[in-house]
BALOBA-1460 file (C-alpha; in Angstrom, 3 decimals):
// residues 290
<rec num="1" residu="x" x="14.761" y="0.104" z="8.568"/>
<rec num="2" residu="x" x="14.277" y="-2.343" z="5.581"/>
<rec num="3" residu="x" x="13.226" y="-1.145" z="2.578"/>
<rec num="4" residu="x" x="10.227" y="-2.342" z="0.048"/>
<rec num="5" residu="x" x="8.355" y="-1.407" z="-3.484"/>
<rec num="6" residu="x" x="5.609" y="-2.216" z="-4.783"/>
<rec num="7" residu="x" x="5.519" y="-4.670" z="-7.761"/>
<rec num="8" residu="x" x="2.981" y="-3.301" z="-9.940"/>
<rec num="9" residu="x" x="4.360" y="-0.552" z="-12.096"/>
<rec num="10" residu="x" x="7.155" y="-3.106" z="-12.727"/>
<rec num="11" residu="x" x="4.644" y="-5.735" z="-13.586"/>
<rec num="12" residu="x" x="2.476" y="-3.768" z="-16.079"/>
<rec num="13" residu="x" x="5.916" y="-3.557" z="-18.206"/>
<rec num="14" residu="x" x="7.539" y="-7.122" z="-17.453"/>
<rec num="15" residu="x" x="4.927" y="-9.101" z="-15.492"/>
<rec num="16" residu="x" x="5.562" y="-10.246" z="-11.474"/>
<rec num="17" residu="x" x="8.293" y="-12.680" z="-12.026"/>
<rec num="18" residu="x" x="10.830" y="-10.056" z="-13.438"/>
<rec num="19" residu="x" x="9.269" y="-7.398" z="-11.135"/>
<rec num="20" residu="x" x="10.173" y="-9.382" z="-8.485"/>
<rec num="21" residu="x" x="13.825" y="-10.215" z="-9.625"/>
<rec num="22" residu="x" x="14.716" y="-6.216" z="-10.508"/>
<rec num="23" residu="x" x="13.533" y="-5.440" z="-7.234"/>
<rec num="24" residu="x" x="15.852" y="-7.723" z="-5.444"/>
<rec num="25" residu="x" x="18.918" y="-6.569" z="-7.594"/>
<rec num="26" residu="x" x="18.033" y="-2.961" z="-7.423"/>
<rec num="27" residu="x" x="18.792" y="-3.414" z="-3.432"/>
<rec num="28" residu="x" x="15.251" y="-3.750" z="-1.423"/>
<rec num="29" residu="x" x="15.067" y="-6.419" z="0.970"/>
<rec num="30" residu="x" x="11.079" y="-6.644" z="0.610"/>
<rec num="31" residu="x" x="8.437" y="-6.589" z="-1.783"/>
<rec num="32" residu="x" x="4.709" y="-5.768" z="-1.276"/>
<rec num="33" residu="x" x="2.000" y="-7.666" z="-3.910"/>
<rec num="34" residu="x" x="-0.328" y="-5.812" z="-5.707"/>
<rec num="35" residu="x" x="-3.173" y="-7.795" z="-6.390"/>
<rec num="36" residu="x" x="-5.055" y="-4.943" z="-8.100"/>
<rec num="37" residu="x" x="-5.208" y="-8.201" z="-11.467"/>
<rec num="38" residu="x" x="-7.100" y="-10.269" z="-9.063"/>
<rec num="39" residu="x" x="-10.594" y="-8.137" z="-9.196"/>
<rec num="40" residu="x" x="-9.682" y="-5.815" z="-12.597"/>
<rec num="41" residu="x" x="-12.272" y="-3.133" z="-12.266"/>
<rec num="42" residu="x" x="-14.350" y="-1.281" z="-15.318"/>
<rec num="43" residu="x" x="-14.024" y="1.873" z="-13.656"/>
<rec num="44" residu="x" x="-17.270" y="3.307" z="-15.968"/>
<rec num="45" residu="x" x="-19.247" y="0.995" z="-14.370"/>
<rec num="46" residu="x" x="-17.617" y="0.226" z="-11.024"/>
<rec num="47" residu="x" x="-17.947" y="-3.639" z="-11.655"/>
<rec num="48" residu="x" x="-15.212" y="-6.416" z="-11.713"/>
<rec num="49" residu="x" x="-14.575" y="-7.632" z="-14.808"/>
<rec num="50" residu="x" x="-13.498" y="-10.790" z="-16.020"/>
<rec num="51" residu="x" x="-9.493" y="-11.380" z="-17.250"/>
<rec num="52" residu="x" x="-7.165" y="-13.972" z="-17.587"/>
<rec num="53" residu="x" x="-4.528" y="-12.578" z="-15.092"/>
<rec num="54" residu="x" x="-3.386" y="-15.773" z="-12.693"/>
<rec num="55" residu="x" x="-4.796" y="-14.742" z="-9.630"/>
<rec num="56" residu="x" x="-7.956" y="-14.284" z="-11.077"/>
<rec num="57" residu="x" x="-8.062" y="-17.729" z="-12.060"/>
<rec num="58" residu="x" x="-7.775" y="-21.526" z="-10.274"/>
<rec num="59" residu="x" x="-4.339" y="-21.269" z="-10.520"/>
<rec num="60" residu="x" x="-3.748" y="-18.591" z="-7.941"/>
<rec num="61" residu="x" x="-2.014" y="-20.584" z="-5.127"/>
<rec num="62" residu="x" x="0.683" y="-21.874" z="-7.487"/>
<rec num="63" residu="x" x="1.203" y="-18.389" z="-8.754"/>
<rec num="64" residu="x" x="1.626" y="-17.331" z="-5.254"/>
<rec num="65" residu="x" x="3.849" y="-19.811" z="-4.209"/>
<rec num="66" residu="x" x="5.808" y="-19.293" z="-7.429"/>
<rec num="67" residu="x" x="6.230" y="-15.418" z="-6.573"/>
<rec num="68" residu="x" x="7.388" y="-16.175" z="-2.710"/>
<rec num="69" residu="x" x="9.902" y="-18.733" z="-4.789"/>
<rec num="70" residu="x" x="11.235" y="-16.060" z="-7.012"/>
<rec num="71" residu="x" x="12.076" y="-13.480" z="-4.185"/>
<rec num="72" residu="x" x="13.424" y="-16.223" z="-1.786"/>
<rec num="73" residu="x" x="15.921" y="-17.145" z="-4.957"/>
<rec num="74" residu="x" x="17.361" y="-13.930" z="-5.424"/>
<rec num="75" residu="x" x="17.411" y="-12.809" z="-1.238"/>
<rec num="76" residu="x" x="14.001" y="-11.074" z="-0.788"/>
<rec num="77" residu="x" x="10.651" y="-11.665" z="1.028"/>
<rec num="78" residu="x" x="7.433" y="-10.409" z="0.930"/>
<rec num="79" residu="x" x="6.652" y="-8.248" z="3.687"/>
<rec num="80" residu="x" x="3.193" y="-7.028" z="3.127"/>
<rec num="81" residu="x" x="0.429" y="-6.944" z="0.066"/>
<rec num="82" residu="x" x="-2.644" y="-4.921" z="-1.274"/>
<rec num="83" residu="x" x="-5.828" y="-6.324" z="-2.089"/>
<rec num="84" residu="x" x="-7.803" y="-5.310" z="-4.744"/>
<rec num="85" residu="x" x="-10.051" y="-2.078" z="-4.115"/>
<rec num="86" residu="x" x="-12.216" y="-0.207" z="-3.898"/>
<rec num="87" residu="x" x="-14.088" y="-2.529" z="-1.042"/>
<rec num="88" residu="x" x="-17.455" y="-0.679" z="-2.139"/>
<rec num="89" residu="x" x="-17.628" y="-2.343" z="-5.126"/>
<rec num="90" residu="x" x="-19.760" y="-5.272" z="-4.135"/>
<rec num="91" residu="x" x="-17.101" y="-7.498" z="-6.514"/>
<rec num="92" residu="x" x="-14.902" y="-7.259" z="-4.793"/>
<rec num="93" residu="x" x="-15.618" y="-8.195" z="-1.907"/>
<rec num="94" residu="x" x="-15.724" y="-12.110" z="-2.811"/>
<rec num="95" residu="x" x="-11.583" y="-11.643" z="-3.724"/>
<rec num="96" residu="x" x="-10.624" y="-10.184" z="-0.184"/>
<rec num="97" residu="x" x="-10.063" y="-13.435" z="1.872"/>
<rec num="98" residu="x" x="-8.298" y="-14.449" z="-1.319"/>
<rec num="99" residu="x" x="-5.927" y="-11.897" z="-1.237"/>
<rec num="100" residu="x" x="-5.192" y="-12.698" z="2.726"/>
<rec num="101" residu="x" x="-4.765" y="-16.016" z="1.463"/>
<rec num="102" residu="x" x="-2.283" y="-15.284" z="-1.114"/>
<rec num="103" residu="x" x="-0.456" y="-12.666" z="1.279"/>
<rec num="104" residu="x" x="-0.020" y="-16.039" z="3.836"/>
<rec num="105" residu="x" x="0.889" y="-17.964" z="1.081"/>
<rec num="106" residu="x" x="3.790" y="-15.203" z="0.014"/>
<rec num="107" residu="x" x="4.953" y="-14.447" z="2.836"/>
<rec num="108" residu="x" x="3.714" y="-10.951" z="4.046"/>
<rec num="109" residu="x" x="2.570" y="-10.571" z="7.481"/>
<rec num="110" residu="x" x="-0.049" y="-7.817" z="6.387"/>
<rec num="111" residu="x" x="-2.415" y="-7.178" z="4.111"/>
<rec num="112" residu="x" x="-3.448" y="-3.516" z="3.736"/>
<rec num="113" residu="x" x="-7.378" y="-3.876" z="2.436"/>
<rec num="114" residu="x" x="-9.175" y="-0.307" z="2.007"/>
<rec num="115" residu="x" x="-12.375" y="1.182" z="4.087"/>
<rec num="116" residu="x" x="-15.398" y="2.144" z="2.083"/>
<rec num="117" residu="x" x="-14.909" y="5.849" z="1.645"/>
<rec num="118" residu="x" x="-18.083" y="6.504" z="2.209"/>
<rec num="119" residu="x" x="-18.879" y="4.733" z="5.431"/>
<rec num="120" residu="x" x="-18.324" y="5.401" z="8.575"/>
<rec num="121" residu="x" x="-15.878" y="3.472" z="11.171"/>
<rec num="122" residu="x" x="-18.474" y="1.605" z="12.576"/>
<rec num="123" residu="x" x="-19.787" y="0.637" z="9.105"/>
<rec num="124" residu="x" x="-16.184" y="-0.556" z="7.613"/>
<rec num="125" residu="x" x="-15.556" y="-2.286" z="10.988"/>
<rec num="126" residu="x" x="-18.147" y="-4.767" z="9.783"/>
<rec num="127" residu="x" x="-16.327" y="-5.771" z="6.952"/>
<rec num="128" residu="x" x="-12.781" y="-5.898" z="8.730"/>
<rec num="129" residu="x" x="-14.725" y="-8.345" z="11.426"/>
<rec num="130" residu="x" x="-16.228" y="-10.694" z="8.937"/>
<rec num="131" residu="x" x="-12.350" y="-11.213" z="7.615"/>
<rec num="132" residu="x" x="-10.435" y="-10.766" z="10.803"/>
<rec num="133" residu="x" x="-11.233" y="-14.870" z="11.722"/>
<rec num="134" residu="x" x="-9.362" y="-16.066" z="8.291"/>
<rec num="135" residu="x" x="-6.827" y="-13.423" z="8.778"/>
<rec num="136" residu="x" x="-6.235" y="-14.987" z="11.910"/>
<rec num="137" residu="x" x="-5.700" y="-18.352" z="10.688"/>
<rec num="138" residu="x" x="-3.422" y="-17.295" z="7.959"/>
<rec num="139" residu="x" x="-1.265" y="-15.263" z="9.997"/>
<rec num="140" residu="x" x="-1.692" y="-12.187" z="8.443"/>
<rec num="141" residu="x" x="-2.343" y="-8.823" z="9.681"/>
<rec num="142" residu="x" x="-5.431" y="-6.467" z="7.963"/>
<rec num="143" residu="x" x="-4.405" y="-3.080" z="7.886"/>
<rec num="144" residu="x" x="-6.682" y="-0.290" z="6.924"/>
<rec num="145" residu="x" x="-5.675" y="2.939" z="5.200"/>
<rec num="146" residu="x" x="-6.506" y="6.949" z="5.024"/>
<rec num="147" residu="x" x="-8.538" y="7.394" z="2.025"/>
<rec num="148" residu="x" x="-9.893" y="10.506" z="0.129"/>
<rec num="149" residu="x" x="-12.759" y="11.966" z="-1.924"/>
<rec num="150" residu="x" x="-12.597" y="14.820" z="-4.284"/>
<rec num="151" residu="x" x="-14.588" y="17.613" z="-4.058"/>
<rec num="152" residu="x" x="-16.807" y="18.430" z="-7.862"/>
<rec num="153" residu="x" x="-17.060" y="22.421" z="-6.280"/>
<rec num="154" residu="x" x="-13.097" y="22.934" z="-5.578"/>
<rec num="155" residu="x" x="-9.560" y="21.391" z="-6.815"/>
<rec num="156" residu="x" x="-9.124" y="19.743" z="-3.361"/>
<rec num="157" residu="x" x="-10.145" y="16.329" z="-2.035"/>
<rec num="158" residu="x" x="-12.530" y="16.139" z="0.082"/>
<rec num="159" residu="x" x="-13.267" y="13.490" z="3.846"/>
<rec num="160" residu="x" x="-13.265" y="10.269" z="3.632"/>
<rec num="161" residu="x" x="-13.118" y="7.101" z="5.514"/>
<rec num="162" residu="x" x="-9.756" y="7.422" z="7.629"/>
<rec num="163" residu="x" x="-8.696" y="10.703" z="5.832"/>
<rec num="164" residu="x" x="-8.794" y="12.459" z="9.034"/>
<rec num="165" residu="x" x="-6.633" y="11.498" z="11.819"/>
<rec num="166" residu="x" x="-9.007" y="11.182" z="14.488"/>
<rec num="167" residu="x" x="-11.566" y="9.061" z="12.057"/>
<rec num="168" residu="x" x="-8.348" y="6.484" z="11.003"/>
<rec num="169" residu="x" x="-8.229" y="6.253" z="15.125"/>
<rec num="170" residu="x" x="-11.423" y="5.688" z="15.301"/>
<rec num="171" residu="x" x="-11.521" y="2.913" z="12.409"/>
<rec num="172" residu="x" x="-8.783" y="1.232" z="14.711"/>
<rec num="173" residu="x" x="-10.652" y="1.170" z="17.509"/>
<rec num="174" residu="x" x="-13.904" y="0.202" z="16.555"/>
<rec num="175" residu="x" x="-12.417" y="-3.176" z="15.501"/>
<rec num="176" residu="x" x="-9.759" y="-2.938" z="18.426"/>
<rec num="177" residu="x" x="-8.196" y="-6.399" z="17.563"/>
<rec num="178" residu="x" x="-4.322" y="-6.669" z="17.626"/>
<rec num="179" residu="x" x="-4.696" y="-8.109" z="13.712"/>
<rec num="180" residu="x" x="-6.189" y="-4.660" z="12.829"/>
<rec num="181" residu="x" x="-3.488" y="-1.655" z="12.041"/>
<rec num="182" residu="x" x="-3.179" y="1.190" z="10.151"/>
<rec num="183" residu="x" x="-1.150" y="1.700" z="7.473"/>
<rec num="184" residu="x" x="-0.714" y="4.951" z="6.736"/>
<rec num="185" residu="x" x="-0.623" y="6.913" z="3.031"/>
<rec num="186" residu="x" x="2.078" y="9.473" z="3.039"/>
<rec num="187" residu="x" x="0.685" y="11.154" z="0.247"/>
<rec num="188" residu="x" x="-2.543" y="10.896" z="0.868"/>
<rec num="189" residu="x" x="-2.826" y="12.720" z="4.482"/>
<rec num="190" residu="x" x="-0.342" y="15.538" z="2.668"/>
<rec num="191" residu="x" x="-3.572" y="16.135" z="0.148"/>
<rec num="192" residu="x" x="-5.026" y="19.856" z="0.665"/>
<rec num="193" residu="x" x="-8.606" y="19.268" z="2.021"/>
<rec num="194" residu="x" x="-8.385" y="16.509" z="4.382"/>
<rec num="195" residu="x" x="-7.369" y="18.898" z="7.481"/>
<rec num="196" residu="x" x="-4.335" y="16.336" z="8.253"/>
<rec num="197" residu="x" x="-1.265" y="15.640" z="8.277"/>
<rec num="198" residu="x" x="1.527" y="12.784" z="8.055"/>
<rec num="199" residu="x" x="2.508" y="14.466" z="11.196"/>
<rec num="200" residu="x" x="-0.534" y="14.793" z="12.843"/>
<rec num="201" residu="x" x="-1.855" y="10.767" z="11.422"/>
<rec num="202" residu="x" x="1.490" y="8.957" z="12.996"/>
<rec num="203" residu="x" x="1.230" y="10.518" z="16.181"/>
<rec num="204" residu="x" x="-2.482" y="10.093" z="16.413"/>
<rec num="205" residu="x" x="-2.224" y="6.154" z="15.641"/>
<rec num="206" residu="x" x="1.272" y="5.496" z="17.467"/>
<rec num="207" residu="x" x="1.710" y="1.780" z="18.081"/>
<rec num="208" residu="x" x="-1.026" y="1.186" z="15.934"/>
<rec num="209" residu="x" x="0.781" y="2.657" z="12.961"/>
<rec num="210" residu="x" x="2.635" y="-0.919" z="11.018"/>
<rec num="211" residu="x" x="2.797" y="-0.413" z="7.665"/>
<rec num="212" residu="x" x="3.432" y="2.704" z="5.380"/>
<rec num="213" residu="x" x="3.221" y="4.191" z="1.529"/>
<rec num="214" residu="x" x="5.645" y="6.258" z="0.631"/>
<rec num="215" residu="x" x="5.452" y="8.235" z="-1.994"/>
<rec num="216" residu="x" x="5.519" y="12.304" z="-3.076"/>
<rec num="217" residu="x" x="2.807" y="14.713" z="-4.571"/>
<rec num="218" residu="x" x="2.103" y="18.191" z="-5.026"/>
<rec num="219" residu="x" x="0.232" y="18.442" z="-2.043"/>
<rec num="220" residu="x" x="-3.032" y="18.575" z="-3.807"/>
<rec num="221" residu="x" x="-3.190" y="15.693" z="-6.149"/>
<rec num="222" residu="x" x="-2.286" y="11.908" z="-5.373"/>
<rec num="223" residu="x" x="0.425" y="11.501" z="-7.973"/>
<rec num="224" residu="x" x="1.974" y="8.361" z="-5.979"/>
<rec num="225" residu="x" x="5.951" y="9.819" z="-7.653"/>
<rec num="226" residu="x" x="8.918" y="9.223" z="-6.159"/>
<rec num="227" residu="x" x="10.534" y="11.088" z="-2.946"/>
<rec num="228" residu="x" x="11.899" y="13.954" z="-3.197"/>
<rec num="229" residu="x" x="10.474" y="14.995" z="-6.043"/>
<rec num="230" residu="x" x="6.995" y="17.380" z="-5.722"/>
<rec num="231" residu="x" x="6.268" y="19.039" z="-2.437"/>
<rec num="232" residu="x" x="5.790" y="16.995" z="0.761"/>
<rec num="233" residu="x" x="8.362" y="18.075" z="3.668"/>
<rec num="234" residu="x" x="10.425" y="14.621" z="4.359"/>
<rec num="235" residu="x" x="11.838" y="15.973" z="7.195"/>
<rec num="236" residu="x" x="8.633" y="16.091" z="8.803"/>
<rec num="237" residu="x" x="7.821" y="12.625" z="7.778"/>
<rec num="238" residu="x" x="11.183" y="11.382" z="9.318"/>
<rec num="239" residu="x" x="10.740" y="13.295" z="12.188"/>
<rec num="240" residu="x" x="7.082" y="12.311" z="12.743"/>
<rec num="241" residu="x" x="8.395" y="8.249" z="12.378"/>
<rec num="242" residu="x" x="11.144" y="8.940" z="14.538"/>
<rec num="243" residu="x" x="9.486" y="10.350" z="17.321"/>
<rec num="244" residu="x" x="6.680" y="7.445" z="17.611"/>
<rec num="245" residu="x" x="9.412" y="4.795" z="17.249"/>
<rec num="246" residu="x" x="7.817" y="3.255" z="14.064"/>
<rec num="247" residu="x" x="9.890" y="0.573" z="13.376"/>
<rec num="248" residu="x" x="7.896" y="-1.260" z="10.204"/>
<rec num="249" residu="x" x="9.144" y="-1.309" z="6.563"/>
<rec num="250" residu="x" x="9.706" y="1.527" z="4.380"/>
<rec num="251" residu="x" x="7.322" y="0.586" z="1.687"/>
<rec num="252" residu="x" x="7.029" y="2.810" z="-1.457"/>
<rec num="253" residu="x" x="3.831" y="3.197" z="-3.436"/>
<rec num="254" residu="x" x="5.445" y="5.519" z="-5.635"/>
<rec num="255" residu="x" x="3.317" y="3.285" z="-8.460"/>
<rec num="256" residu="x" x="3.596" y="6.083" z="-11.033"/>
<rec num="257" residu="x" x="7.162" y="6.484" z="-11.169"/>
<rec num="258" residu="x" x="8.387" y="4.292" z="-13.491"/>
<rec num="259" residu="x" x="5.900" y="5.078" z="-16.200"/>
<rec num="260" residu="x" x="6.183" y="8.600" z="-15.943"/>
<rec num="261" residu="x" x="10.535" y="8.018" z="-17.149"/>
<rec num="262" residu="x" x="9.100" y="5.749" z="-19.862"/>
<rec num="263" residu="x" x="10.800" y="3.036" z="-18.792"/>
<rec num="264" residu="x" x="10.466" y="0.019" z="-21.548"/>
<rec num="265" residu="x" x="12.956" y="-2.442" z="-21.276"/>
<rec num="266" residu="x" x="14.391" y="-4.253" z="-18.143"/>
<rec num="267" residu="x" x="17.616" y="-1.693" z="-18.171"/>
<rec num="268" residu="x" x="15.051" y="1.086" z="-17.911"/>
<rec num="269" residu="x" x="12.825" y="-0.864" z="-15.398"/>
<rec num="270" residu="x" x="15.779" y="-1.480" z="-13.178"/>
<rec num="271" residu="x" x="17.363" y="2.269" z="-13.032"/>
<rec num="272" residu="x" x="13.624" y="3.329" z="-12.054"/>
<rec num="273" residu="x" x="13.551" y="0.762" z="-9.208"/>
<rec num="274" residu="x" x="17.549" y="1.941" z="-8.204"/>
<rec num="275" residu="x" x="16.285" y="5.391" z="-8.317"/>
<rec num="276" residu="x" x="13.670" y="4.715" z="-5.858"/>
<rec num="277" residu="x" x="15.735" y="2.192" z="-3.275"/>
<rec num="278" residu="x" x="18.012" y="5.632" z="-3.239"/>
<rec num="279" residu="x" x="15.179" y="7.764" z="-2.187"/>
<rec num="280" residu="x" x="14.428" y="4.892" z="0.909"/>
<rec num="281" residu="x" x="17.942" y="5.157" z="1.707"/>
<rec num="282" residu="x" x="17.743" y="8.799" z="1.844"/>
<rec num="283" residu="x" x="14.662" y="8.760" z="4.263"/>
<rec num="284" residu="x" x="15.884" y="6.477" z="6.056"/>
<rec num="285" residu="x" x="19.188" y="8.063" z="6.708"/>
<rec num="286" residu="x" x="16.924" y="11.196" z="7.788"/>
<rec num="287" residu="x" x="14.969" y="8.862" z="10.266"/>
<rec num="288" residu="x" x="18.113" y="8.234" z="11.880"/>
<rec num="289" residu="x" x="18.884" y="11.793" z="12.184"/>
<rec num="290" residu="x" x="15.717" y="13.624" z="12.903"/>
């Protein structure tokens, strides 16, 4: 299966061009855009504040296009994006059909756009139904992922929307529209609390399952590292994807990797990102032998 990173811990240090570029030469054959500088959030007040980050601005189509440019130079697409979050913040709202917009304009085929954690499937499927019709016309998939709460009377997480396998089916279902899919957290459903598992989540959504993050934790909190390197049993995961027949990218959000080596320079930036295509190659060579 092909392989893809996110660009945004490579981004914060040397912006989206060069994230873009180190990606392609550290061996992935995708990359996913984070959009998270399109709606910056002030998370003391949960409101979207101003900046002057492109896509925030009137420039964001030629930034876009610019980015899809960059990746097609050096032998990589984009195969999927995230839009800003979280959705409950009334903010951002107004940026979602301008991330599906930017997706199109990319390249990526989906754009992974979170529930409200605190609604119910019937209540996000509202949202996901005003977009779906400019999804549509751009191309571009909407997939929605398995979230979590945290819990103020225990060191767990606690439900939320799609954090349970049987509520992410029921997301899917109460939109039931071929441009609605799931894309499922790895670390996330592997949080204690949530009664779930990666296991259990892939083959509860089957064919609805297109688009993954990847990433490792401690099985408790959601500390998005790198593969291999806290507590969650790959072998499951690769046996799980196996026997459903997912056949979508291997897309890492393993977002806090590279800041936790203290990665600096672009030498430092790119042995983080070479690091991480290993782990990929790893699970994927585990796919094909589960």
């Amino acid at each position: 299966m092909k392989a893809s990173t996110e660009i945004w811990s490579s981004a914060k240090i040397l912006g989206e061009e060069k994230a873009i570029e180190l990606i392609a030469r550290a061996g992935f054959d995708a990359w996913d855009f984070s959009m998270f500088e399109m709606a910056r959030i002030d998370w003391r007040t949960y409101t979207v504040i101003d900046n002057h980050h492109p896509l925030n601005g009137a420039d964001y189509v030629a930034f876009a296009k610019r980015l899809r440019q960059i990746g097609e130079d050096n032998g990589i697409h984009c195969n999927q994006s995230h839009a800003p979050f979280p959705s409950l913040v009334p903010g951002v709202k107004s940026y979602l059909k301008r991330a599906i917009e930017c997706t199109a304009i990319a390249g990526g085929k989906i754009c992974i756009i979170h529930p409200d954690n605190n609604q119910s499937a019937e209540q996000n499927a509202e949202l996901y139904f005003e977009l779906l019709p400019f999804a549509k016309e751009h191309g571009v998939k909407i997939a929605t992922e398995n979230m979590w709460n945290w819990r103020k009377d225990a060191p767990t997480a606690s439900s939320a929307a799609c954090s349970h396998h049987d509520d992410f089916l029921k997301h899917i279902l109460a939109v039931n529209d071929p441009y609605f899919v799931a894309c499922l957290d790895i670390g996330h459903a592997e949080m204690a609390g949530l009664d779930t598992s990666v296991y259990q989540m892939a083959h509860t959504l089957g064919s609805h399952l297109q688009a993954l993050h990847i990433h490792d934790n401690d099985k408790l909190h959601d500390s998005h590292q790198i593969p291999f390197s806290m507590n969650i049993d790959w072998e499951m995961v690769a046996k799980a994807l196996k026997e459903i027949g997912y056949s979508g990218y291997l897309t890492l959000e393993a977002d806090q990797y590279i800041g936790s080596t203290g990665a600096k320079t672009e030498e430092e930036v790119l042995k983080a990102l070479i690091e991480l295509r290993a782990s990929i190659t790893r699970l994927d060579e585990m796919i094909k032998n589960a």
